[in-house]
C-alpha positions as a Markdown table, in Angstrom:
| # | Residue | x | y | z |
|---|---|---|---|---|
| 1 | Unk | 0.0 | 0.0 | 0.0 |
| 2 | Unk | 1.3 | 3.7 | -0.1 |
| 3 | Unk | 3.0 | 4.2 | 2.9 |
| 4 | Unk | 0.2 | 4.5 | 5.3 |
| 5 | Unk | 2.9 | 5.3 | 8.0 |
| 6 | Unk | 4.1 | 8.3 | 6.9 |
| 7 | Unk | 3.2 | 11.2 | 9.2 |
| 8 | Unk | 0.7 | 13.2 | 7.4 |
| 9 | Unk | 0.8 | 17.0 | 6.9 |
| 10 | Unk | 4.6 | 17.4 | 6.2 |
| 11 | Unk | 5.2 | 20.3 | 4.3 |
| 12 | Unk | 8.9 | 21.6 | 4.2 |
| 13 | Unk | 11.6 | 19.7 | 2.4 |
| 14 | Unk | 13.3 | 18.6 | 5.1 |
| 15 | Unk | 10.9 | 19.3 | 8.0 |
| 16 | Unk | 11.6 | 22.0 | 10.6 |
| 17 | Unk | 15.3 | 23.7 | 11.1 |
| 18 | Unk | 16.0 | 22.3 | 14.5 |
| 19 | Unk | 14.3 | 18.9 | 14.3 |
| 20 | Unk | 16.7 | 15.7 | 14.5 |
| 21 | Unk | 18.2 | 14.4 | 11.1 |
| 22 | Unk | 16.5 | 11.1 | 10.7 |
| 23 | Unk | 18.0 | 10.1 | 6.8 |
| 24 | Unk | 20.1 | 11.0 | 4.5 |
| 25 | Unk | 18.7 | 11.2 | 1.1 |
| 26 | Unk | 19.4 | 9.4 | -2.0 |
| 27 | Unk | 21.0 | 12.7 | -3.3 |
| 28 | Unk | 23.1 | 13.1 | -0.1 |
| 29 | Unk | 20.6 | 15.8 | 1.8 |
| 30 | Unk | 20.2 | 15.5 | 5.4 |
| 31 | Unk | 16.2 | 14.7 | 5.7 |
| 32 | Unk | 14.8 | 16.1 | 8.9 |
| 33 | Unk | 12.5 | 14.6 | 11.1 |
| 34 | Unk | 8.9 | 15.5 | 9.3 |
| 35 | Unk | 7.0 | 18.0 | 11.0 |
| 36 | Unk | 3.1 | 17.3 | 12.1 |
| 37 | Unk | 0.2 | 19.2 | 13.0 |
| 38 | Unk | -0.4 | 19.7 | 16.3 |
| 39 | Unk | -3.9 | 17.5 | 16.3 |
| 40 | Unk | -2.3 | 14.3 | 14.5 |
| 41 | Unk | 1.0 | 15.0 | 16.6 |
| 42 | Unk | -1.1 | 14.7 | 20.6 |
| 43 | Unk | -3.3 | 11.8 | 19.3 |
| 44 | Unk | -0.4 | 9.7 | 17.8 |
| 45 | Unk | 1.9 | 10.7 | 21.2 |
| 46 | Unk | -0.6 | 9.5 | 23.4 |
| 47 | Unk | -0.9 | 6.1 | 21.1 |
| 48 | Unk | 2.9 | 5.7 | 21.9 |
| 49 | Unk | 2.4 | 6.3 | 25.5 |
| 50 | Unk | -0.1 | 3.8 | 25.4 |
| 51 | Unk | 2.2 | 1.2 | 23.9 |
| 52 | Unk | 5.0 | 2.3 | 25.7 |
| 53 | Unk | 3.1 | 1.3 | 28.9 |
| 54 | Unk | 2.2 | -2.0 | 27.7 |
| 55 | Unk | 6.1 | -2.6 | 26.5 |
| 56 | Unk | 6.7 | -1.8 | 29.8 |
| 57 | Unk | 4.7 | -4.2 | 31.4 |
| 58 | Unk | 5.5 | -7.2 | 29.2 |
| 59 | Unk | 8.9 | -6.2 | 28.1 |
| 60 | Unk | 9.4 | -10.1 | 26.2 |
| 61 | Unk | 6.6 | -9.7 | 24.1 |
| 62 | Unk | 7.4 | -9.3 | 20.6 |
| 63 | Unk | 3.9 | -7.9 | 19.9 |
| 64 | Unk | 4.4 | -4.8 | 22.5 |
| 65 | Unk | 7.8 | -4.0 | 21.2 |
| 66 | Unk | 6.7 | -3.9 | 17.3 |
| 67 | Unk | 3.7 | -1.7 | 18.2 |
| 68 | Unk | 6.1 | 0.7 | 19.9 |
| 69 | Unk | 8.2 | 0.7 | 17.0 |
| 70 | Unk | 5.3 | 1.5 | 14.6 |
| 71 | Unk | 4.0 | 4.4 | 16.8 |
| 72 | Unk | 7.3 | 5.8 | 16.7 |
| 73 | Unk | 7.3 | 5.4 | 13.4 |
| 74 | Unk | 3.9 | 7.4 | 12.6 |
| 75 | Unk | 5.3 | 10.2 | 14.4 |
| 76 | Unk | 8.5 | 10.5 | 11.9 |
| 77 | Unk | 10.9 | 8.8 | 14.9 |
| 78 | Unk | 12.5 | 6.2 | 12.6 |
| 79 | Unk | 15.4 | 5.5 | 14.5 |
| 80 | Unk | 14.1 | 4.9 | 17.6 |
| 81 | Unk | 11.9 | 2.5 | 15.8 |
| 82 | Unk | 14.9 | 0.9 | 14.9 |
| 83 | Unk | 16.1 | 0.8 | 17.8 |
| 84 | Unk | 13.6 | -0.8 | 20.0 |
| 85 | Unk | 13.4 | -3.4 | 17.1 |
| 86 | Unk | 17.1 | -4.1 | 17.5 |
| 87 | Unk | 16.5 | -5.0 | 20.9 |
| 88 | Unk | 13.2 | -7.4 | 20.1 |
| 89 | Unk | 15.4 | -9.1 | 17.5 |
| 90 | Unk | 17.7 | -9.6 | 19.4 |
| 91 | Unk | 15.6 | -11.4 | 22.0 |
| 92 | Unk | 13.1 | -12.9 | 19.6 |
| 93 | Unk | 15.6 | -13.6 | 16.3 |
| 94 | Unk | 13.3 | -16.1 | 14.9 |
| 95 | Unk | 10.2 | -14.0 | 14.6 |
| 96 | Unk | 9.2 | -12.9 | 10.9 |
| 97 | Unk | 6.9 | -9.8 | 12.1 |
| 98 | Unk | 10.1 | -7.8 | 13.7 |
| 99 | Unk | 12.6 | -8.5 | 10.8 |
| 100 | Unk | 9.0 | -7.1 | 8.6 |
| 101 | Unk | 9.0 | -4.2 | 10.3 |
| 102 | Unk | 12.4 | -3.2 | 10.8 |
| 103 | Unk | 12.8 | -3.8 | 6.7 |
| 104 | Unk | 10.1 | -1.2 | 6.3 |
| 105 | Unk | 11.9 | 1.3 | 8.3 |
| 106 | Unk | 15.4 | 0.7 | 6.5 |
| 107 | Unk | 13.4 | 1.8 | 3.1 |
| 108 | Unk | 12.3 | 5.0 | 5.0 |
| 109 | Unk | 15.4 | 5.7 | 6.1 |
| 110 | Unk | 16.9 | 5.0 | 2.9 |
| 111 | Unk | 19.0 | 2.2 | 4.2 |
| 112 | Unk | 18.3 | -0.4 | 1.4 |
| 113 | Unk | 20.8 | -3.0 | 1.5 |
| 114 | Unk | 19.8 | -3.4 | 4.7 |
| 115 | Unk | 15.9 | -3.5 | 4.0 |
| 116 | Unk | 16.4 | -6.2 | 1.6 |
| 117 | Unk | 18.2 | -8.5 | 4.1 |
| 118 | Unk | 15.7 | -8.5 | 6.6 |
| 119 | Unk | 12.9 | -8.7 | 4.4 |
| 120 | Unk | 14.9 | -11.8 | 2.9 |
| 121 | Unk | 15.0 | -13.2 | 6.7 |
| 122 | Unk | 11.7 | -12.6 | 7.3 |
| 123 | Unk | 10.4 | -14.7 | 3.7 |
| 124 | Unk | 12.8 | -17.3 | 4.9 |
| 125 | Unk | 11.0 | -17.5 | 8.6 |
| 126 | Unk | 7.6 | -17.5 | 6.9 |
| 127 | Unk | 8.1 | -19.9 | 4.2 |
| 128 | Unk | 6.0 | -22.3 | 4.9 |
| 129 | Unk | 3.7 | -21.2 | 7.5 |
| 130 | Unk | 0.4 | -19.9 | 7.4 |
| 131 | Unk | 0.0 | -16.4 | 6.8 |
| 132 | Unk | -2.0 | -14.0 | 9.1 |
| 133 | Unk | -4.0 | -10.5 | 9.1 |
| 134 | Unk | -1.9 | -7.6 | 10.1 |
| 135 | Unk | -3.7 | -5.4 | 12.2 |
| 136 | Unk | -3.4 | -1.6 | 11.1 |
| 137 | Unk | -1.8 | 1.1 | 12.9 |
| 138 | Unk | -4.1 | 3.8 | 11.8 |
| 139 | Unk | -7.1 | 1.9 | 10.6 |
| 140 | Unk | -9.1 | 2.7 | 7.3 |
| 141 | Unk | -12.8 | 3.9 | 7.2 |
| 142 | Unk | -14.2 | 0.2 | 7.2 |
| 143 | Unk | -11.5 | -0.7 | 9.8 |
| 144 | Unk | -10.9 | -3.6 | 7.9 |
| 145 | Unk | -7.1 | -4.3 | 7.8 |
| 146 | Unk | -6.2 | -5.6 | 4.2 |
| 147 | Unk | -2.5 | -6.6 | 4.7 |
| 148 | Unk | -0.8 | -9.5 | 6.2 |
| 149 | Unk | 2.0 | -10.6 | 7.0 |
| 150 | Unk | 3.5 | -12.6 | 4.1 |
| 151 | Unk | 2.4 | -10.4 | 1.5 |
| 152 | Unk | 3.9 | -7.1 | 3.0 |
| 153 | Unk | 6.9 | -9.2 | 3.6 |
| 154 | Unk | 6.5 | -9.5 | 0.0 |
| 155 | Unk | 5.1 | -5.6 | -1.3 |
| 156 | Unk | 8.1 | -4.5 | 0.6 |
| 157 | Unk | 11.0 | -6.6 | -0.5 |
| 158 | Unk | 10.0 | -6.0 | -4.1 |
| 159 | Unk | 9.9 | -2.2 | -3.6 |
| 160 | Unk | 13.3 | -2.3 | -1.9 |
| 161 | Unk | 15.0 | -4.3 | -5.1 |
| 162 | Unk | 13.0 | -1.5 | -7.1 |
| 163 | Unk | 14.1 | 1.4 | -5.6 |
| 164 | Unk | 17.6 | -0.4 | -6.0 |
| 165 | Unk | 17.0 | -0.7 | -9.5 |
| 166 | Unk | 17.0 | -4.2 | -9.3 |
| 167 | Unk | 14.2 | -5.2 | -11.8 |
| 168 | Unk | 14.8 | -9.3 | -11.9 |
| 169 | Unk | 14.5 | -9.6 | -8.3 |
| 170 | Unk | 11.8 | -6.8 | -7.7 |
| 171 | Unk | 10.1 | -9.2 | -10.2 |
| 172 | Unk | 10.8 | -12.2 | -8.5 |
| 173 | Unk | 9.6 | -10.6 | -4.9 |
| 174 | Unk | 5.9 | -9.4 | -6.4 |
| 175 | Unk | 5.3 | -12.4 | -7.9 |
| 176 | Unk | 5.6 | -14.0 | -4.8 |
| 177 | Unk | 3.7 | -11.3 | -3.3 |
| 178 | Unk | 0.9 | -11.8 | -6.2 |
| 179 | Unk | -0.2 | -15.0 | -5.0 |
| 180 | Unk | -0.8 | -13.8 | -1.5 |
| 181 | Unk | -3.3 | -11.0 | -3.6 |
| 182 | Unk | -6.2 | -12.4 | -1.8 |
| 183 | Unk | -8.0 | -9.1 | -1.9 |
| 184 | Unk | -8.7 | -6.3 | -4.6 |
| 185 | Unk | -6.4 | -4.0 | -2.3 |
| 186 | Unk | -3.6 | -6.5 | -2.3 |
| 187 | Unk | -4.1 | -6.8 | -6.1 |
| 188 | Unk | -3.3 | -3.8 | -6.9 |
| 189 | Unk | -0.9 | -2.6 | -5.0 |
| 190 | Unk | 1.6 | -5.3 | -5.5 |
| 191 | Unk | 0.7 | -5.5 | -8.8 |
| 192 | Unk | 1.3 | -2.1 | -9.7 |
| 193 | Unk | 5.4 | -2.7 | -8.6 |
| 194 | Unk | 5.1 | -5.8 | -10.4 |
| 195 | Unk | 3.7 | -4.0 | -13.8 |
| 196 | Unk | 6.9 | -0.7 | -13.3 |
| 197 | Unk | 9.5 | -3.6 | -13.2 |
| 198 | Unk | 8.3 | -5.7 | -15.8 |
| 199 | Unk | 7.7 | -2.2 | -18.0 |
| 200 | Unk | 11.3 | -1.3 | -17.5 |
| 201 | Unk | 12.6 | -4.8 | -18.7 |
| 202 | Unk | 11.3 | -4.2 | -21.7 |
| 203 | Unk | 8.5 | -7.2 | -20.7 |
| 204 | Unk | 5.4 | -5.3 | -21.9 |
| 205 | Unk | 3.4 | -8.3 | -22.8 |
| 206 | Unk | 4.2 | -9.7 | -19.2 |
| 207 | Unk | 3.3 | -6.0 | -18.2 |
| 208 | Unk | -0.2 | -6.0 | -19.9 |
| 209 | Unk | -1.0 | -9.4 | -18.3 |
| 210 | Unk | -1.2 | -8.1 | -14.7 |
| 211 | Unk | -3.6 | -5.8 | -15.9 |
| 212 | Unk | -5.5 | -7.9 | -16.9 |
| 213 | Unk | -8.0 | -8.6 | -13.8 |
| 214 | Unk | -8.4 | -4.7 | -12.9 |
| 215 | Unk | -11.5 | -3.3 | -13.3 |
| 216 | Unk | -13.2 | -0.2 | -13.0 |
| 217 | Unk | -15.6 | -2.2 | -10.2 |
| 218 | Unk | -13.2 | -3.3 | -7.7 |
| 219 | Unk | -14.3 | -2.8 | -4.4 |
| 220 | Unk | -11.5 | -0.9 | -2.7 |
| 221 | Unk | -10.8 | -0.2 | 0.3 |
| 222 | Unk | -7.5 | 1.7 | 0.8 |
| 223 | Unk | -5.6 | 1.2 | -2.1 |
| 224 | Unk | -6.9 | 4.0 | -4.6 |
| 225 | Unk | -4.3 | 5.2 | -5.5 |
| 226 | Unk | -3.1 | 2.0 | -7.1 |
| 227 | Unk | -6.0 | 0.9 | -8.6 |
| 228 | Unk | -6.7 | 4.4 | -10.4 |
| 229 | Unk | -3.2 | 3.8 | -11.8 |
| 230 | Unk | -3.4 | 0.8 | -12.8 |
| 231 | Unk | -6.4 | 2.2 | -14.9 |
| 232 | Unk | -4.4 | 4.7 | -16.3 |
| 233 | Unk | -1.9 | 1.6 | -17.9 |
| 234 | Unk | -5.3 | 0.1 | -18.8 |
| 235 | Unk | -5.8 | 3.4 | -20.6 |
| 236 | Unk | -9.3 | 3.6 | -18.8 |
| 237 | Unk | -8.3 | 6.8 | -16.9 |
| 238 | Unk | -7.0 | 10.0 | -18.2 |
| 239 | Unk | -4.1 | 11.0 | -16.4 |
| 240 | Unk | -5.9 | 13.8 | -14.8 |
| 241 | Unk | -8.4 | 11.8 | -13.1 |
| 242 | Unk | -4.5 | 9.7 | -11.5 |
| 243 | Unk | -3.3 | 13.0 | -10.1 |
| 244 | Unk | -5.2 | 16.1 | -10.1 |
| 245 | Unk | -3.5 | 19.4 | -10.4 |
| 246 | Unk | 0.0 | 18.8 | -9.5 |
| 247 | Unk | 0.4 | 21.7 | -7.5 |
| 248 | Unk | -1.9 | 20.4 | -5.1 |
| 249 | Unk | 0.6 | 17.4 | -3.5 |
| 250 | Unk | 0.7 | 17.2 | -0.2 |
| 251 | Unk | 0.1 | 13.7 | 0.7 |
| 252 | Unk | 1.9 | 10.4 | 0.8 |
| 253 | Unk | -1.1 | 9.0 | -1.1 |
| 254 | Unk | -0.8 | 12.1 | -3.4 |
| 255 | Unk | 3.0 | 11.3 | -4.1 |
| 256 | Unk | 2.2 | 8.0 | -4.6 |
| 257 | Unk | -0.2 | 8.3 | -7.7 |
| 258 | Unk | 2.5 | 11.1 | -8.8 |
| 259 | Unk | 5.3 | 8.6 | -9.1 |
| 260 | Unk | 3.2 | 6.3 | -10.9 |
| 261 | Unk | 2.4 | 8.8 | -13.4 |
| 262 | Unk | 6.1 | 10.1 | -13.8 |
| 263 | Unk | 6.9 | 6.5 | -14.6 |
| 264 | Unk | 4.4 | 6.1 | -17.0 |
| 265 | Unk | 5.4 | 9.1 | -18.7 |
| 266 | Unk | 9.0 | 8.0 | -19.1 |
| 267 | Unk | 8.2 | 4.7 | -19.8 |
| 268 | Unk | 5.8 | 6.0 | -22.6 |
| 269 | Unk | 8.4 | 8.0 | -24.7 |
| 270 | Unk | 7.2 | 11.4 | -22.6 |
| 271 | Unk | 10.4 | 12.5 | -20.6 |
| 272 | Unk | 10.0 | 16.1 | -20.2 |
| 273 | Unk | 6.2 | 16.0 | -18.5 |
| 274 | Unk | 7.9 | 13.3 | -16.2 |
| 275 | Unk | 10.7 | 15.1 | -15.1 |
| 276 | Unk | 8.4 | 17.6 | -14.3 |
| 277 | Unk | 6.2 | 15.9 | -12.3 |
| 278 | Unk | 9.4 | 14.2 | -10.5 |
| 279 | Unk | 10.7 | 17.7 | -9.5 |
| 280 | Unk | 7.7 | 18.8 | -8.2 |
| 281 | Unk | 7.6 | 15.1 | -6.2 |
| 282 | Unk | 11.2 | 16.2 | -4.5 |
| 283 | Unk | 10.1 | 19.5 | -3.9 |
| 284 | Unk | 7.3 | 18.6 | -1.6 |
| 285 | Unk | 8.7 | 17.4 | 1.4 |
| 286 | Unk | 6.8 | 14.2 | 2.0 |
| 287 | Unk | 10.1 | 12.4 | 2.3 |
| 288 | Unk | 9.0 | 9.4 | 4.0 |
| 289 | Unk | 6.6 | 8.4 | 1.2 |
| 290 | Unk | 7.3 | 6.1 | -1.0 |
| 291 | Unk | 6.6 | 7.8 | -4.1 |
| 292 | Unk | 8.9 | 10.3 | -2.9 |
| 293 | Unk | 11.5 | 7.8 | -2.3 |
| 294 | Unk | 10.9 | 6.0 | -5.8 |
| 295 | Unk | 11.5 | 9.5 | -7.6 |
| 296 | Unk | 14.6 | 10.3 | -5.4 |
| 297 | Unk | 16.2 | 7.0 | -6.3 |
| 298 | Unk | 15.2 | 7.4 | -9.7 |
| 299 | Unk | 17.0 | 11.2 | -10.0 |
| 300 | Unk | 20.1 | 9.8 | -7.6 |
| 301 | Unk | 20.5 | 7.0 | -10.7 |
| 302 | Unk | 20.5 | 9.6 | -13.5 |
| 303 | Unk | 23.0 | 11.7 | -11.6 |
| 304 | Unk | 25.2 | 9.1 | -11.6 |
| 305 | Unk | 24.6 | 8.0 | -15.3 |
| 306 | Unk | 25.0 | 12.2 | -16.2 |
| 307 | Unk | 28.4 | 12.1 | -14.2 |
| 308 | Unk | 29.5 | 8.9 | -15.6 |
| 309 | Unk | 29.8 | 6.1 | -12.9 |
């Protein structure tokens, strides 16, 4: 899915002046810890209270520490998510959910060597065993969680070998993720990094093929995003009805159905509207989300392709 854990309402590039540097970009800029509005910021600090007090209590349980590692991570405290995951793992090594997690938060803090080998431990640990809902952090209007584990295991890994521009195995990791689609959200949002990679292999007929059971119809529940562009490669949607005015990004959900239109655009033989679109991407300041990420590694690859290496 879009990165649902991105704090919301982060508007300068790298967040305010004096808050801690949580990243360093793709491009080699400090990325500051994303700044919240006041409402968002009390409710999600008294959710990590809440889990903090439970890790407290039960300080072996897996479970308490990966749901104080999540609220830290909705309030733009990556390394301290991070952190207290180190210390689960290190008690708990053989449980999937931590090594899940902690993958997730290497990609936002743009760590990805790193992300791939945990997500790589935690498909080893699952293989095999059944799968199971994930409960959300910041749940949807139905309150319906639509992930689990295995198949964000999955989403993840292949976005990490994506943003690495490592098309074979981002391939390889949504495919596996594909047959854990069990729902029209999981559908579409693996499939969409499925469709990119095969596109930029030059596997088009491949590409076309995981288009084929999107429909207009699908009953969606977070997803949009996704789904309206995988319309748009349908050629069902106009590209305007995938992004709205771009001037008017300012959500990770927003950046999402941006990058999916700046790679369509390239990947159509229309450079110049994408690069557009890509600037305006790295000029919003929703670091943490993953279209944001996506166009940053994408622009950190052509720098190095402009200067030679």
């Amino acid at each position: 899915a879009p990165d649902a854990s991105a704090p919301p309402n982060a508007s300068a590039p790298t967040g305010a002046v004096d808050a801690p540097v949580e990243a360093t970009s793709l491009l080699g800029a400090p990325l500051r810890r994303p700044p919240l509005a006041p409402a968002a910021a009390a409710r999600m600090t008294a959710q990590l209270d809440s889990a903090r007090a439970t890790y407290a209590a039960n300080p072996a349980s897996a479970d308490a520490a990966i749901w104080v590692a999540r609220r830290l991570g909705y309030l733009g405290r990556y390394r301290e998510a991070i952190a207290v995951l180190d210390t689960a793992i290190a008690r708990h090594p053989g449980d999937a959910r931590l090594y899940r997690h902690r993958g997730h938060r290497f990609i936002t803090v743009r760590e990805l060597p790193r992300a791939v080998r945990d997500l790589e431990r935690a498909a080893a640990l699952v293989r095999g065993t059944p799968d199971e809902i994930e409960p959300d952090g910041q749940p949807n209007a139905r309150n319906q969680p639509v992930g689990t584990l295995q198949s964000n295991v999955w989403y993840h890994l292949a976005l990490a070998h994506y943003l690495l521009g490592d098309d074979r195995r981002a391939v390889a990791a949504a495919r596996e993720g594909m047959k854990l689609a069990a729902t029209p959200d999981r559908l579409v949002s693996q499939g969409y990094w499925l469709y990119l990679a095969l596109r930029r292999q030059g596997k088009d007929a491949e590409a076309r093929a995981v288009l084929a059971p999107v429909t207009r119809d699908m009953d969606i529940i977070e997803n949009h995003s996704y789904h309206r562009l995988l319309l748009l490669y349908r050629r069902e949607l106009p590209v305007d009805a995938v992004v709205g005015p771009v001037s008017g990004l300012g959500s990770p959900s927003d950046l999402s159905a941006a990058y999916g239109v700046a790679e369509w655009l390239t990947l159509e033989g229309r450079p110049a509207e994408s690069e557009t679109l890509r600037r305006r991407i790295l000029a919003s300041g929703q670091w943490a989300s993953f279209g944001f990420v996506a166009a940053e590694a994408d622009e950190a690859r052509a720098r190095r392709r402009r200067a030679g290496r």
